[in-house]
C-alpha positions as CSV (number, residue, x, y, z in Angstrom):
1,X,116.7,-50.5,51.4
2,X,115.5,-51.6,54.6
3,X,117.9,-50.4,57.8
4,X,117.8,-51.6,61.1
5,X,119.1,-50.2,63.9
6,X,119.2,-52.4,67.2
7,X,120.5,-50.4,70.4
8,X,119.9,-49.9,74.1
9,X,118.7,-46.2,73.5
10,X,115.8,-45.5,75.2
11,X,112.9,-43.7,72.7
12,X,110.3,-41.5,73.4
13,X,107.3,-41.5,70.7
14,X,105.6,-38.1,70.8
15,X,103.8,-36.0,68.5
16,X,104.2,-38.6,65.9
17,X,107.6,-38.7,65.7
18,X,110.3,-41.3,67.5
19,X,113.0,-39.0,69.9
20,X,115.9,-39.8,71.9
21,X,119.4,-38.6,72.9
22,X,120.0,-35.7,69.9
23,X,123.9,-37.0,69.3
24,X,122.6,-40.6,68.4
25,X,119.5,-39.4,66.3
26,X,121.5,-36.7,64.6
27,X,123.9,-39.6,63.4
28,X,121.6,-42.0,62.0
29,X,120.0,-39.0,60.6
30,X,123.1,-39.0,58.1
31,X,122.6,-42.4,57.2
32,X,118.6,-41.8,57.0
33,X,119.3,-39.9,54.0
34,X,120.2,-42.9,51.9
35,X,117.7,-45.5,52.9
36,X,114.0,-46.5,51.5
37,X,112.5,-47.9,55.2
38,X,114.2,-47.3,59.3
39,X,113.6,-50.0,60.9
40,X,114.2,-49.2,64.7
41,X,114.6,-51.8,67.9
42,X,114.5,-50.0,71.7
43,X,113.3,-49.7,74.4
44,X,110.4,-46.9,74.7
45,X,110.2,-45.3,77.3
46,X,107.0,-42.9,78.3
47,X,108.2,-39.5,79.4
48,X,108.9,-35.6,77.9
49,X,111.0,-34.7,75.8
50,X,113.9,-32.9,76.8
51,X,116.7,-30.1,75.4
52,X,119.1,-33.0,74.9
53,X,116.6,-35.1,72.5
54,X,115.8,-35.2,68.7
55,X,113.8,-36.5,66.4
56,X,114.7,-38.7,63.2
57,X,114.0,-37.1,60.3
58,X,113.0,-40.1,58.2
59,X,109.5,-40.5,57.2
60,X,109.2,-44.3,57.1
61,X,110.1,-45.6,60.4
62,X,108.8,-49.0,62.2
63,X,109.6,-49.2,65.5
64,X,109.7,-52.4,67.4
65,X,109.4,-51.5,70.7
66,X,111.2,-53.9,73.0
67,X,112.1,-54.6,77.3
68,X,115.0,-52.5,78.8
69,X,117.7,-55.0,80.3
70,X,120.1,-54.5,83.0
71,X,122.8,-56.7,84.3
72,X,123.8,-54.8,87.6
73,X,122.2,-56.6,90.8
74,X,120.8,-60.0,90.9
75,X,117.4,-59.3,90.5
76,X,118.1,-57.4,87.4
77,X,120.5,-60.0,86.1
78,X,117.2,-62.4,86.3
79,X,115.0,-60.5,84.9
80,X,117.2,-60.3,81.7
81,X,117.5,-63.9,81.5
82,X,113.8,-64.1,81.6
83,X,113.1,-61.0,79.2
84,X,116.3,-62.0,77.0
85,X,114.7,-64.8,74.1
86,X,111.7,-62.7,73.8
87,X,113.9,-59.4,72.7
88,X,116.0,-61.8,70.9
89,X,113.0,-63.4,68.7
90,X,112.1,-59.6,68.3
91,X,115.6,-58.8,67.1
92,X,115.5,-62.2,65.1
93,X,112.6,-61.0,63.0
94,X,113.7,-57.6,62.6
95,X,116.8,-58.7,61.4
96,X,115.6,-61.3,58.5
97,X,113.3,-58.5,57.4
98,X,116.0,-55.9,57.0
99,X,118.3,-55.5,53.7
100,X,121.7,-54.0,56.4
101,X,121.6,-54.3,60.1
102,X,123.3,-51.6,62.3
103,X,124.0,-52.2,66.0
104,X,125.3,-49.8,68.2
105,X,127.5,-51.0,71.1
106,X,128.3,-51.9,73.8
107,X,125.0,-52.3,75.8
108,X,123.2,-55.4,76.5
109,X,120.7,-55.1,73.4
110,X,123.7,-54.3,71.4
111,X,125.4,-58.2,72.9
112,X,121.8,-59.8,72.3
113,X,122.0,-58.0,68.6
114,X,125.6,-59.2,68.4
115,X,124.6,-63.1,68.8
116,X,121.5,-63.1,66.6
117,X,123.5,-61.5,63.6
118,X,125.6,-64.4,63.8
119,X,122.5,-66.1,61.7
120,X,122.7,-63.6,59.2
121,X,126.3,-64.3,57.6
122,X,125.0,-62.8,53.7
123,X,123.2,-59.3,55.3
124,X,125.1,-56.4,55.1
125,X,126.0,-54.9,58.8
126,X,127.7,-52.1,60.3
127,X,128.4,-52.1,64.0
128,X,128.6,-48.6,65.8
129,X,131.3,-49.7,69.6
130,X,131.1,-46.6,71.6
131,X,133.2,-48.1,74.5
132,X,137.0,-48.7,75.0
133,X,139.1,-50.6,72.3
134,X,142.4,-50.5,74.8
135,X,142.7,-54.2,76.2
136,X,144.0,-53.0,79.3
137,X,140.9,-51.2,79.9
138,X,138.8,-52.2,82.8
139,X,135.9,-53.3,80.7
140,X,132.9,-55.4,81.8
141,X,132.7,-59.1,80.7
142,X,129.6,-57.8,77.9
143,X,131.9,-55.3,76.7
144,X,134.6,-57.3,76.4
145,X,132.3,-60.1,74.4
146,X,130.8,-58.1,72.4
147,X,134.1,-56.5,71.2
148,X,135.6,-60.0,70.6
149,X,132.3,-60.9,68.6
150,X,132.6,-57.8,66.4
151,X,136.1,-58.1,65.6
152,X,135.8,-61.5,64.7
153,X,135.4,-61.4,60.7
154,X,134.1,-65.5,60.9
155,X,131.2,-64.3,63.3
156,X,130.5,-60.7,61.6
157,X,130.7,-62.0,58.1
């Protein structure tokens, strides 16, 4: 079984081996376990490894590197419009590869994920939301989206 994962978490490819933030890693780890072929879309990012990262132990692993994305300041907010289709065609084609797809919210490549597995009504998905289910919370607008779009079983299928 192919697995992808599509989150906002940056990587760091070293020593032949994908890290990033140990809590994250050592949870797909567990799902690692029962899969043929990771398929992982983030951001990489060049820099050293730290106490707090971790490595995946699966030894099939494609990485599809893609653009970090910000929505905070104007500028920012631009340069995700301009960088979105291109990480969306990436998520696209990740996605009609994989066997289940696994996005991990909320973040802004988890809302881009969010929309393109729309397309996919017959693959096999799991969503990971990390943020706030109260609806008083103070949430921002993404969050709030991509809350709506997961709990809606039409869109999610």
């Amino acid at each position: 079984m192919k697995f992808a994962i599509i989150t906002h978490v940056p990587h760091i490819h070293k020593q032949n081996q994908y890290f990033a933030y140990a809590p994250y890693v050592n949870e797909m780890n567990i799902w690692a376990k029962y899969i043929d072929e990771l398929i992982i879309v983030a951001p990489l990012q060049k820099s050293e490894i730290t106490a707090i990262d971790s490595s995946y132990n699966s030894k099939r692993i494609q990485f599809v590197s893609i653009s970090a994305i910000s929505l905070l300041g104007l500028k920012a907010v631009l340069n995700a419009i301009l960088k979105a289709p291109k990480i969306s065609w990436q998520i696209f084609k990740v996605m009609r590869e994989a066997d289940h797809i696994h996005l991990r919210c909320p973040g802004n490549i988890g809302l881009l994920g969010c929309l393109v597995q729309i397309l996919f009504p017959s693959k096999l998905k799991t969503a990971k939301y990390a943020g706030n289910w109260d609806p008083k919370a103070k949430q921002p607008w993404s969050y709030r989206l991509q809350k709506w779009i997961l709990s809606n079983t039409f869109l999610t299928r």
